[in-house]
C-alpha positions as CSV (number, residue, x, y, z in Angstrom):
1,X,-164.3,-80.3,131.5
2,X,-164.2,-78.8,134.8
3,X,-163.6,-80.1,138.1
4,X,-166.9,-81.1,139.4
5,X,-167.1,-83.1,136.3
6,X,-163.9,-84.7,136.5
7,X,-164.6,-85.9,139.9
8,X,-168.3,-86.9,139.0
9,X,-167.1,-89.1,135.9
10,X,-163.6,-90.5,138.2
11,X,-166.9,-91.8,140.0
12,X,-169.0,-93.3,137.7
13,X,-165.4,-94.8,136.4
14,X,-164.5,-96.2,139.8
15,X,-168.3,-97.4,140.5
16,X,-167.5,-99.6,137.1
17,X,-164.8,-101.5,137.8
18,X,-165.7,-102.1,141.2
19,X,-168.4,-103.9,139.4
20,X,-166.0,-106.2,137.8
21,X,-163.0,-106.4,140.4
22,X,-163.0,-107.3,143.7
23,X,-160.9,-104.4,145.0
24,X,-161.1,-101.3,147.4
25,X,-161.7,-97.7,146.9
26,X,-157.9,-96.5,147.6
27,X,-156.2,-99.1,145.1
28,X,-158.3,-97.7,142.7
29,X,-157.9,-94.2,143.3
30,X,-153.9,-95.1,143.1
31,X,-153.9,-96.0,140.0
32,X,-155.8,-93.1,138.9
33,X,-153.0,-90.9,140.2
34,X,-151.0,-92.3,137.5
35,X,-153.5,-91.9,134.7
36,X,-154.7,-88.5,135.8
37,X,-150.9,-87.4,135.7
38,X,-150.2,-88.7,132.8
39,X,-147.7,-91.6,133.8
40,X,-147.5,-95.0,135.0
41,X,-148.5,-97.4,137.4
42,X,-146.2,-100.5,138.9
43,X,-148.3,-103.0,141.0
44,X,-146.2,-105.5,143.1
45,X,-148.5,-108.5,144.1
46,X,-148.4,-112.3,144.2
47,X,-150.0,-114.2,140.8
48,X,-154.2,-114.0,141.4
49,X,-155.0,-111.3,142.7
50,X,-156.8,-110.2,139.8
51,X,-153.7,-107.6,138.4
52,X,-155.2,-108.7,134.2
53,X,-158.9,-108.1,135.3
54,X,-158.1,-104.9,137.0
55,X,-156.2,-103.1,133.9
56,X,-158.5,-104.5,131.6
57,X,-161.6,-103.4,133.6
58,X,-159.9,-99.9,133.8
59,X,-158.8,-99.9,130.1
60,X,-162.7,-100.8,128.8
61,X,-164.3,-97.9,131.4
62,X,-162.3,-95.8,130.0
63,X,-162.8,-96.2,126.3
64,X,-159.6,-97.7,125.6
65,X,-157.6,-100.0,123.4
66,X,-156.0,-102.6,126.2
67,X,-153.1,-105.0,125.4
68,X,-151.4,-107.4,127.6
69,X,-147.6,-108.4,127.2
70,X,-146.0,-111.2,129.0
71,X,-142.8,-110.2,130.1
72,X,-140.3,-113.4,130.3
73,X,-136.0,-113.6,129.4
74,X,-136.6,-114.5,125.9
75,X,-138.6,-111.5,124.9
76,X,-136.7,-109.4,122.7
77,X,-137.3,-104.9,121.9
78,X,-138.8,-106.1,118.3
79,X,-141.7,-108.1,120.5
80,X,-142.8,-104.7,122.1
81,X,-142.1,-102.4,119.9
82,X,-143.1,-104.2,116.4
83,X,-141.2,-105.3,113.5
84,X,-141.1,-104.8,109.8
85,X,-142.7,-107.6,107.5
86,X,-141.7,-108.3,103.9
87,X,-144.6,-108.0,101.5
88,X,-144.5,-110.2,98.7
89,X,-147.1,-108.7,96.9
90,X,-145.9,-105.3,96.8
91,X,-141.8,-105.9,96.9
92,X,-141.9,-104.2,100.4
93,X,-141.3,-103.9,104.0
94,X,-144.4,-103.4,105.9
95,X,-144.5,-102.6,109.8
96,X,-146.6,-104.3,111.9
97,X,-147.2,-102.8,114.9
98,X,-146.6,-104.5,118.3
99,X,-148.4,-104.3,121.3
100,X,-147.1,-100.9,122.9
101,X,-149.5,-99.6,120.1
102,X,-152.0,-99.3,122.9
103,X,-153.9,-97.5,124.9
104,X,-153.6,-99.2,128.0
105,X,-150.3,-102.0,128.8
106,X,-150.3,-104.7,130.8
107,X,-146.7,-105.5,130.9
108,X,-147.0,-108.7,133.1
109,X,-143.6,-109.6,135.3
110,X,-141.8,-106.9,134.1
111,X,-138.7,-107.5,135.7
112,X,-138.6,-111.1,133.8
113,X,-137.5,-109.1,131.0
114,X,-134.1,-108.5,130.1
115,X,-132.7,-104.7,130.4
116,X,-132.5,-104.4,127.0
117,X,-136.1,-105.2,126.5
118,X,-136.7,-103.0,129.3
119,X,-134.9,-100.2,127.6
120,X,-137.1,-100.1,124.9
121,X,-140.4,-100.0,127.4
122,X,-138.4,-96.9,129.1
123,X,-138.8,-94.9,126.0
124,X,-142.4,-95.9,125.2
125,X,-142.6,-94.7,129.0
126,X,-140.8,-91.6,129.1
127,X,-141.1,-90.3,125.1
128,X,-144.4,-92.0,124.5
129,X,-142.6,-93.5,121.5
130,X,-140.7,-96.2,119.7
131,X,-137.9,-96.5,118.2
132,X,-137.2,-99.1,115.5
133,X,-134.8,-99.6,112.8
134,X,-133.8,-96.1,113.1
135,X,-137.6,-94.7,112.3
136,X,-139.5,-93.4,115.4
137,X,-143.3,-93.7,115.7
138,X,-145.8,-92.2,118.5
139,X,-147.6,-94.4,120.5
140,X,-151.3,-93.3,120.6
141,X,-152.3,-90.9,123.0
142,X,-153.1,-91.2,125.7
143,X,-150.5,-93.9,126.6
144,X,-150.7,-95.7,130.0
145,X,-148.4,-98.4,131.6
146,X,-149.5,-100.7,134.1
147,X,-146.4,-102.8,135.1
148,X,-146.3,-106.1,137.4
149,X,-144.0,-107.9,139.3
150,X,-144.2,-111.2,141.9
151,X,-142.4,-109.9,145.0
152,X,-141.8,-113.5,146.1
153,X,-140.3,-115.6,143.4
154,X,-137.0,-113.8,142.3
155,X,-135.5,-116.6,140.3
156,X,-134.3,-115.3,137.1
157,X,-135.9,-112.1,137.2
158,X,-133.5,-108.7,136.1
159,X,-134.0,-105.7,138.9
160,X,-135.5,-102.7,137.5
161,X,-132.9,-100.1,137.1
162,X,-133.6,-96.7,139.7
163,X,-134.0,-94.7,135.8
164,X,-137.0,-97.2,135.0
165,X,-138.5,-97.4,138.8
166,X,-138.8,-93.4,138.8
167,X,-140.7,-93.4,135.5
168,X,-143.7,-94.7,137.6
169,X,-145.5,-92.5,139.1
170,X,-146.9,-94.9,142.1
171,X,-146.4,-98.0,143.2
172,X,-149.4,-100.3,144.6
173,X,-150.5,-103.1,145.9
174,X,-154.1,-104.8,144.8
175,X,-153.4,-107.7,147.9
176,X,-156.0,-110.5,149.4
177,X,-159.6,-109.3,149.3
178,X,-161.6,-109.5,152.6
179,X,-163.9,-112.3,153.9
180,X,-167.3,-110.5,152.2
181,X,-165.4,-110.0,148.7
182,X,-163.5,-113.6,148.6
183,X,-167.4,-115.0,149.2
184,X,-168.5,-112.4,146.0
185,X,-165.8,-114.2,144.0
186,X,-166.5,-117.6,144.6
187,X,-170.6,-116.6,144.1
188,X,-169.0,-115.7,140.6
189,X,-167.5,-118.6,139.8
190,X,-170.3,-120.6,140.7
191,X,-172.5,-118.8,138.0
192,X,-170.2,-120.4,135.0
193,X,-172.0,-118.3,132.4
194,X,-171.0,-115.3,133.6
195,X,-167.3,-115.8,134.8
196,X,-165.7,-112.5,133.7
197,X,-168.3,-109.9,134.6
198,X,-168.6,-107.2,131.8
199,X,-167.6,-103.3,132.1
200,X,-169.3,-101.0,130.1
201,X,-167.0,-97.5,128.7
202,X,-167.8,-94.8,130.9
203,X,-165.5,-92.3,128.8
204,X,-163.3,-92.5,125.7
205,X,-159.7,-91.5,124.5
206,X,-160.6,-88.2,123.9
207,X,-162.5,-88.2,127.5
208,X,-159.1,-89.0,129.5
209,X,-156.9,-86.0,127.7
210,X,-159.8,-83.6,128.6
211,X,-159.4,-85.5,132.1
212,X,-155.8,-85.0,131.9
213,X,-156.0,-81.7,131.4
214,X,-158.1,-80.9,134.3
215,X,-155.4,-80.8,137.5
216,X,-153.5,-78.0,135.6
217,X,-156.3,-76.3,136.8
218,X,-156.4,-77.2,140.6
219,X,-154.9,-74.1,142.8
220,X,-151.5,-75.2,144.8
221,X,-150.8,-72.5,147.9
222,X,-147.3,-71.6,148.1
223,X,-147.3,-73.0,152.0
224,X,-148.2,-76.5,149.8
225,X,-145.6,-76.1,147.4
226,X,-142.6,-75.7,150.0
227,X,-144.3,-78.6,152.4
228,X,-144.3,-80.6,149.0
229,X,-140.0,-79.7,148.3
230,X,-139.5,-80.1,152.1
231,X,-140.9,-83.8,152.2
232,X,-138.8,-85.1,149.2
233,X,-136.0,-83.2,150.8
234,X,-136.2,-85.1,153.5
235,X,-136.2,-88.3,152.3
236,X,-132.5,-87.3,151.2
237,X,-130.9,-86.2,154.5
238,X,-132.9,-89.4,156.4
239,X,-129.4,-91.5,157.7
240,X,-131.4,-94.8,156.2
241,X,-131.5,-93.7,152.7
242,X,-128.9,-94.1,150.1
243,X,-130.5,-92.2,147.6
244,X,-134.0,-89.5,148.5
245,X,-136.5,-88.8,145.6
246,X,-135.0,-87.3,142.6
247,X,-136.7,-83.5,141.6
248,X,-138.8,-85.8,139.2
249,X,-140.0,-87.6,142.1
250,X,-141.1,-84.3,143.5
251,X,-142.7,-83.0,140.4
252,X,-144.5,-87.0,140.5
253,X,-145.4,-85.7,144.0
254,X,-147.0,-82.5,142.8
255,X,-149.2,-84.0,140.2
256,X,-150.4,-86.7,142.0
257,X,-151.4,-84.4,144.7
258,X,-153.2,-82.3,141.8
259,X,-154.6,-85.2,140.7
260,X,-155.8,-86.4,144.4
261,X,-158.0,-83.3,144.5
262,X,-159.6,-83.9,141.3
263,X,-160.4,-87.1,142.1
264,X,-162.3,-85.4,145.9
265,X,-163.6,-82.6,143.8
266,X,-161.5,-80.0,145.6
267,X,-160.8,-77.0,143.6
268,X,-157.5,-76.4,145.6
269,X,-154.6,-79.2,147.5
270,X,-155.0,-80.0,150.9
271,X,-152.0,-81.9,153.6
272,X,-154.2,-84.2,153.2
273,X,-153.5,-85.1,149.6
274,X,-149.7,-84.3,149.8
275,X,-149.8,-87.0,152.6
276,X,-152.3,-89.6,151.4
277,X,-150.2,-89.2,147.7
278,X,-146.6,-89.6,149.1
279,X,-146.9,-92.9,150.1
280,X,-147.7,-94.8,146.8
281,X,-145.6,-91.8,144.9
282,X,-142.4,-92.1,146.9
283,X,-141.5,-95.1,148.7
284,X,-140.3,-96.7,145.5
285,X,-138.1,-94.3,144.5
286,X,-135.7,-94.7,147.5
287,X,-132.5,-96.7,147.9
288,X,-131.8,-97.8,151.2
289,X,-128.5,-98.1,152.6
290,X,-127.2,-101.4,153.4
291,X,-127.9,-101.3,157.2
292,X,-131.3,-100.7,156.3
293,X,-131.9,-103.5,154.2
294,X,-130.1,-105.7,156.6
295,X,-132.6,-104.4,158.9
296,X,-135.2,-105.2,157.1
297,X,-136.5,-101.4,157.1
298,X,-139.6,-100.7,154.9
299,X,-139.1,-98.1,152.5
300,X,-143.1,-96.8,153.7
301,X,-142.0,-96.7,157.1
302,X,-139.5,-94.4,155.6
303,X,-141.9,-92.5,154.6
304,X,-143.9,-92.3,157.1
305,X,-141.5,-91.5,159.4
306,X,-140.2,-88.5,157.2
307,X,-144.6,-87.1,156.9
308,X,-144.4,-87.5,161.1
309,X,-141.3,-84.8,160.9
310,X,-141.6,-82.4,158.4
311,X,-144.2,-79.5,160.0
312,X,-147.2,-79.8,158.2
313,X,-148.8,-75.9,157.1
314,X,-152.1,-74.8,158.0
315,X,-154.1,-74.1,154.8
316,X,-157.5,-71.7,155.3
């Protein structure tokens, strides 16, 4: 697959689920960061906003398996991962898979989980494996994590530890649809026979690896690669930040700015796709200092302030 055909079928996969969700162009293409280079996606909205429909939509374009895991303080490494079942028949211990044996995961409130539990999701994350009773077992390929969490109700929730946050590649935000698309939704839900509009597959398992493949591909000047390092350097001498992106956040930063071309059909990285990535890609991945947080400073604004500073190269 080259990248004209990438782009075209990152289209036709878009031009599906916008057929099914009420969302925008961008939030979409955020999330395919994430699947284009090979990691995960968190999305931190209020309950409604259609964060189920949206992976599920994306999971069925793209010919994959979807399941959807409720993340609350009871839910245990054995719930994700699987368990072993005694079989009476045959005197033995069967395993029966649990739902990180995906394609696609929904894990719903993540941060309702306990840190053990979430220990367990890290490896899935980071290994694309599990662990269990001493036996590990790949996860099928590819493997794709699309993680919630309610900003607003914090009550017995666990904070994602800094390890887990920087497993995600972006972080995004689906938020209220506008006047025209609230009206589309409540046209659908006035037609009761259709409720959950239907999403055809647009490409298979085997379709997103040759996709994945594709940004390996996409050319990176050298002026790119030092404004890439400078802008994560950055965020580390900025007098608001505790701790800047880590040198995985700047490789995150590199793919997804791979990835960002592919999506446009660009052979080659722009500015323009460092900057339009390094908002989703970093701002998660910083700690502020105390003042800042007192202060109420945004960890975007952070962001944006450190793309306003760092010179910006000139590519022909």
């Amino acid at each position: 697959m080259d990248i004209e055909e990438a782009s075209r079928r990152c289209e036709e996969v878009f031009a599906e689920v916008e057929a099914a969700v009420i969302t925008d162009r961008p939030f979409l293409e955020t999330v395919f960061l994430g699947i284009l280079s090979r990691g995960h996606v968190l999305l931190e909205d209020v309950p409604g906003t259609g964060k189920t429909l949206t992976a599920r939509s994306i999971a069925t374009a793209l010919g994959m398996s979807f399941s959807r895991v409720q993340f609350t303080p009871d839910l245990l490494p054995a719930d994700l991962t699987g368990t072993h079942v005694f079989n009476e028949r045959d005197r033995t211990f069967d395993f029966n898979e649990g739902p990180l044996f995906a394609n696609v995961v929904l894990a719903d409130e993540i941060n309702r989980a306990p840190p053990k539990t979430q220990s367990a999701l890290l490896e899935a994350m980071e290994e694309g494996q599990v662990t269990t009773d001493g036996e590990t077992r790949d996860l099928p390929a590819p493997f794709f994590v699309i993680a919630t969490q309610n900003p607003v109700e914090q009550e017995g929730t666990f904070e994602l530890p800094e390890a887990q946050v920087d497993r995600f590649v972006a972080k995004a935000s689906i938020g209220y649809p506008d006047a025209e698309g609230e009206r589309e939704l409540l046209y659908r839900r006035a037609d009761r026979s259709a409720r959950s509009p239907s999403v055809e597959p647009v490409l298979s398992a085997e379709g997103v690896q040759a996709l994945q493949r594709v940004p390996e591909a996409v050319r990176v000047d050298d002026d790119l690669v030092d404004y890439i390092s400078a802008v994560c350097r950055a965020t580390r001498e900025d007098p608001r930040v505790a701790v800047g992106v880590s040198p995985r956040g700047t490789q995150r930063l590199f793919e997804a700015a791979r990835a960002r071309a592919v999506v446009e059909g660009r052979e080659y990285v722009t500015p323009d796709h460092v900057t339009t990535a390094a908002r989703p890609v970093l701002a998660h991945r910083l700690v502020l200092t105390a003042d800042a947080r007192v202060n109420d400073i945004a960890k975007r604004s952070v962001v944006e302030a450190v793309l306003d500073e760092v010179p910006v190269p000139t590519v022909d």
